[in-house]
Chimera marker file (.cmm) of the C-alpha trace (Angstrom):
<marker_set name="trace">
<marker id="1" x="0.000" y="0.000" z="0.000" r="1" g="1" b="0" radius="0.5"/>
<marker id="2" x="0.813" y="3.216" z="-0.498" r="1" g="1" b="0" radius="0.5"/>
<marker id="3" x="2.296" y="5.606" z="2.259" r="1" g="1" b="0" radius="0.5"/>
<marker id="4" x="1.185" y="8.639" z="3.367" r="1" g="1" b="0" radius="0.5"/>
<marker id="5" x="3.564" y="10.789" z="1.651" r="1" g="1" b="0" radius="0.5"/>
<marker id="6" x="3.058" y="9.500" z="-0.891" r="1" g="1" b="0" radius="0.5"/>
<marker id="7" x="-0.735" y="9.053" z="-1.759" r="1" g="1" b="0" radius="0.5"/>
<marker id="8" x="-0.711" y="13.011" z="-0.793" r="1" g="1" b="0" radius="0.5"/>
<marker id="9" x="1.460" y="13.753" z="-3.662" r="1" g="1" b="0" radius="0.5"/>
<marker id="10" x="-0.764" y="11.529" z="-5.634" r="1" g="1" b="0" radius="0.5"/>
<marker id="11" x="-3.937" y="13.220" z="-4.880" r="1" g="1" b="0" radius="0.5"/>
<marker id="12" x="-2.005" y="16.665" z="-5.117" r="1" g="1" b="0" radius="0.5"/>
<marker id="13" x="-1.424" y="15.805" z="-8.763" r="1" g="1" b="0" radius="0.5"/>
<marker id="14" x="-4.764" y="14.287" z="-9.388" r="1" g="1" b="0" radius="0.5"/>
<marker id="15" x="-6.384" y="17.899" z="-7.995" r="1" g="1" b="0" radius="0.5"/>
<marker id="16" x="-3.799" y="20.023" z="-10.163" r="1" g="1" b="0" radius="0.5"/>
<marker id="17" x="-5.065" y="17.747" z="-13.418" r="1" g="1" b="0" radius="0.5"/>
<marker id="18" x="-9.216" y="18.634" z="-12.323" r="1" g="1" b="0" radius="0.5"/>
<marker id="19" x="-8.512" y="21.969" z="-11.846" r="1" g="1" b="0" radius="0.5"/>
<marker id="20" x="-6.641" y="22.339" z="-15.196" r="1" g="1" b="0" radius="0.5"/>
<marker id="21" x="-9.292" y="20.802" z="-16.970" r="1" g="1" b="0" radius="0.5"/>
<marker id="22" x="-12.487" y="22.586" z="-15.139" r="1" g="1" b="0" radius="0.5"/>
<marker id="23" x="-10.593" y="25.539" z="-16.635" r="1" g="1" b="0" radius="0.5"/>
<marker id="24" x="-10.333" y="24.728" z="-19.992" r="1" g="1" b="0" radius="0.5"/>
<marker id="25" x="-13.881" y="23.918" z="-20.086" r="1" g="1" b="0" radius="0.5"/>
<marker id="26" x="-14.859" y="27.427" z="-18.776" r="1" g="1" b="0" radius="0.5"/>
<marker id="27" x="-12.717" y="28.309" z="-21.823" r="1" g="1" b="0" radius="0.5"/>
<marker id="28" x="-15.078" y="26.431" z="-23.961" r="1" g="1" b="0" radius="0.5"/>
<marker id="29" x="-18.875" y="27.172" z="-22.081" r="1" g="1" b="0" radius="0.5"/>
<marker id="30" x="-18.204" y="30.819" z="-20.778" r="1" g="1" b="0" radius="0.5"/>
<marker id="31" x="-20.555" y="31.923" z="-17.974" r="1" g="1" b="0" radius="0.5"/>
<marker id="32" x="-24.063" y="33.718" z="-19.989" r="1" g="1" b="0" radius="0.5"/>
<marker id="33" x="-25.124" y="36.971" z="-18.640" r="1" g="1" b="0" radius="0.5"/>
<marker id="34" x="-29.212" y="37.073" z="-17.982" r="1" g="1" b="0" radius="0.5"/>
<marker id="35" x="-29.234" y="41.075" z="-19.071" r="1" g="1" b="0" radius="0.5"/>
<marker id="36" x="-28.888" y="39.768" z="-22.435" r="1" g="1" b="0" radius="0.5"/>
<marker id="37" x="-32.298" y="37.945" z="-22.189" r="1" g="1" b="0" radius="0.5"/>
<marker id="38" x="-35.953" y="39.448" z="-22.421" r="1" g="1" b="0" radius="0.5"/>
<marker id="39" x="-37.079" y="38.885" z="-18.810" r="1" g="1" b="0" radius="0.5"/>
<marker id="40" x="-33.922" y="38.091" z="-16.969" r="1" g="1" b="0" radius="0.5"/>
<marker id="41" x="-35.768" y="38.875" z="-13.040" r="1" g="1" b="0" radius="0.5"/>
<marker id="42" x="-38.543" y="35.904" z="-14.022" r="1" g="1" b="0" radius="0.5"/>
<marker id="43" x="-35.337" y="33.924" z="-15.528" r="1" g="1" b="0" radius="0.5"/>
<marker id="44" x="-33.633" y="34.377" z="-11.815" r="1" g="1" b="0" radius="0.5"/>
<marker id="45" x="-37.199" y="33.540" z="-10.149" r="1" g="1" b="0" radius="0.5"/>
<marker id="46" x="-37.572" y="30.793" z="-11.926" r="1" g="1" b="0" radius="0.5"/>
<marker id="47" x="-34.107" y="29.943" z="-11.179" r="1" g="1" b="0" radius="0.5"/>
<marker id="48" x="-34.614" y="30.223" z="-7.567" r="1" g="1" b="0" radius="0.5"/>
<marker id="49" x="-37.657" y="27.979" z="-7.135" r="1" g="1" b="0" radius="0.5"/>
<marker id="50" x="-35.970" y="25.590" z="-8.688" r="1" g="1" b="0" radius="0.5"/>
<marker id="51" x="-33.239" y="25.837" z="-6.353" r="1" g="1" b="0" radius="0.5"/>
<marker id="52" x="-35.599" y="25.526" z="-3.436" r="1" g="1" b="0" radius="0.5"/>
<marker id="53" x="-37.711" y="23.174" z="-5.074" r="1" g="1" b="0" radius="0.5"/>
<marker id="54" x="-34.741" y="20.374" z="-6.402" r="1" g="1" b="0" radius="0.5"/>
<marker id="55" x="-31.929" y="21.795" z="-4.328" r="1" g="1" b="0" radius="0.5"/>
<marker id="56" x="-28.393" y="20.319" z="-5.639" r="1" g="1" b="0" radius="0.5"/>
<marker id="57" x="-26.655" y="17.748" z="-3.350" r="1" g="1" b="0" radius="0.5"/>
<marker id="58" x="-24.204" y="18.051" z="-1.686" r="1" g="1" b="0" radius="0.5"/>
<link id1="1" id2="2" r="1" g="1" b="0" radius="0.2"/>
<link id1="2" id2="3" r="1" g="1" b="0" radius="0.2"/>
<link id1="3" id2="4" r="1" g="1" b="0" radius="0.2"/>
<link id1="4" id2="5" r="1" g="1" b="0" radius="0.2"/>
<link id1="5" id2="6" r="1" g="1" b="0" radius="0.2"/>
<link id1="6" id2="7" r="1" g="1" b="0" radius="0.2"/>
<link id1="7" id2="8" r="1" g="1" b="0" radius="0.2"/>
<link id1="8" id2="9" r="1" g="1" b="0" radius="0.2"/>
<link id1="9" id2="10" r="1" g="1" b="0" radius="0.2"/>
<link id1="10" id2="11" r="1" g="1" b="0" radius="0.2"/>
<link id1="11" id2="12" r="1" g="1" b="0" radius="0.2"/>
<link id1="12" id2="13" r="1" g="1" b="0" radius="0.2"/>
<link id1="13" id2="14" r="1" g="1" b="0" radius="0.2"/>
<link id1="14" id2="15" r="1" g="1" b="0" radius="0.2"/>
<link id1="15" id2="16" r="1" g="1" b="0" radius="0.2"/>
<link id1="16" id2="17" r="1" g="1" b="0" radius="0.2"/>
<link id1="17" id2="18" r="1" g="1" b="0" radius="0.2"/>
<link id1="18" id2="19" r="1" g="1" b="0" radius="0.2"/>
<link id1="19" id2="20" r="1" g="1" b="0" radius="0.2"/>
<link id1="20" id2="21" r="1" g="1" b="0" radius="0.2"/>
<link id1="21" id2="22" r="1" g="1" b="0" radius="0.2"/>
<link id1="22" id2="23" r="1" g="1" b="0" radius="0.2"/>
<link id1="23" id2="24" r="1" g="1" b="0" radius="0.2"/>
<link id1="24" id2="25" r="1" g="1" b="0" radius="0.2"/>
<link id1="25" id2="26" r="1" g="1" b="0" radius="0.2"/>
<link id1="26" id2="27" r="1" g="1" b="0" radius="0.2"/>
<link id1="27" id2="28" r="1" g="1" b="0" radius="0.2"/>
<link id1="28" id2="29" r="1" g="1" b="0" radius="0.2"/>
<link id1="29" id2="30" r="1" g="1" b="0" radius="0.2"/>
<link id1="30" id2="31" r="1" g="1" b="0" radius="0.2"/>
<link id1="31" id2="32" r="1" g="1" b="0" radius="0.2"/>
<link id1="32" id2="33" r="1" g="1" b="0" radius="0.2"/>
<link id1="33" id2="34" r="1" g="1" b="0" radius="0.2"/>
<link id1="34" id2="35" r="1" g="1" b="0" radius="0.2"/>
<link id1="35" id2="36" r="1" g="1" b="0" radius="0.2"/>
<link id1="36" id2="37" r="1" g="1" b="0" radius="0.2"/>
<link id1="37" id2="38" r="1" g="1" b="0" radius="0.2"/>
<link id1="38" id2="39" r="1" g="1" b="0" radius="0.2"/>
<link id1="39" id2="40" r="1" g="1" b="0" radius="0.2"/>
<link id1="40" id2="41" r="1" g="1" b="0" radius="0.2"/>
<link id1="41" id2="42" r="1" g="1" b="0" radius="0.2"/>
<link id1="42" id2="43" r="1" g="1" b="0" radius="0.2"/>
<link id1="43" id2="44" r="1" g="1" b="0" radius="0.2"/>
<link id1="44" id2="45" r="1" g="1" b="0" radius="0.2"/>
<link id1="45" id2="46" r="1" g="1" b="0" radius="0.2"/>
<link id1="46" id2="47" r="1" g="1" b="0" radius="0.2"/>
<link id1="47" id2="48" r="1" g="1" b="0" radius="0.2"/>
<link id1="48" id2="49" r="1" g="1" b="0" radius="0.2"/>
<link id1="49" id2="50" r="1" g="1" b="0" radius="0.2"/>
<link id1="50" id2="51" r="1" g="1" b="0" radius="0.2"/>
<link id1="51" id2="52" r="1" g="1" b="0" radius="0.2"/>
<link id1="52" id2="53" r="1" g="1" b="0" radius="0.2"/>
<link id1="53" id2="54" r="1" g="1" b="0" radius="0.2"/>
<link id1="54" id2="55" r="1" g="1" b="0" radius="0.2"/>
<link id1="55" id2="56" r="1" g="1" b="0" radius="0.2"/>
<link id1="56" id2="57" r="1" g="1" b="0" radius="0.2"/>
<link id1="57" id2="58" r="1" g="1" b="0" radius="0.2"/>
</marker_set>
C-alpha cells in the first residue's frame, strides 16, 4: 500500500489535473449573462424555485 507521503502527492497531482481541466472547459462554455435575455428577473425567479424546489446535493 501506499504511504502517506506519498498518496498526498498523488492526490495533489490528481487535484492540479481537475482543476486544469475545469478551466479549460470554462474556456469552452463561458458563464451567460441574464441582461442579455428578455425577462432576466422571471429567468432568476424561476431559477430560484428551482433551487428551493430540487436543491443540488451536496
Amino acid at each position: 500500500m501506499y504511504a502517506p507521503k506519498q498518496t498526498n502527492s498523488t492526490l495533489n497531482k490528481i487535484l492540479e489535473e481537475v482543476r486544469r481541466l475545469r478551466l479549460e472547459v470554462s474556456l469552452f462554455l463561458p458563464q451567460e449573462n441574464l441582461e442579455e435575455y428578455n425577462h432576466p428577473e422571471r429567468i432568476k425567479q424561476s431559477y430560484e424555485k428551482a433551487l428551493r424546489k430540487f436543491p443540488p446535493r451536496s
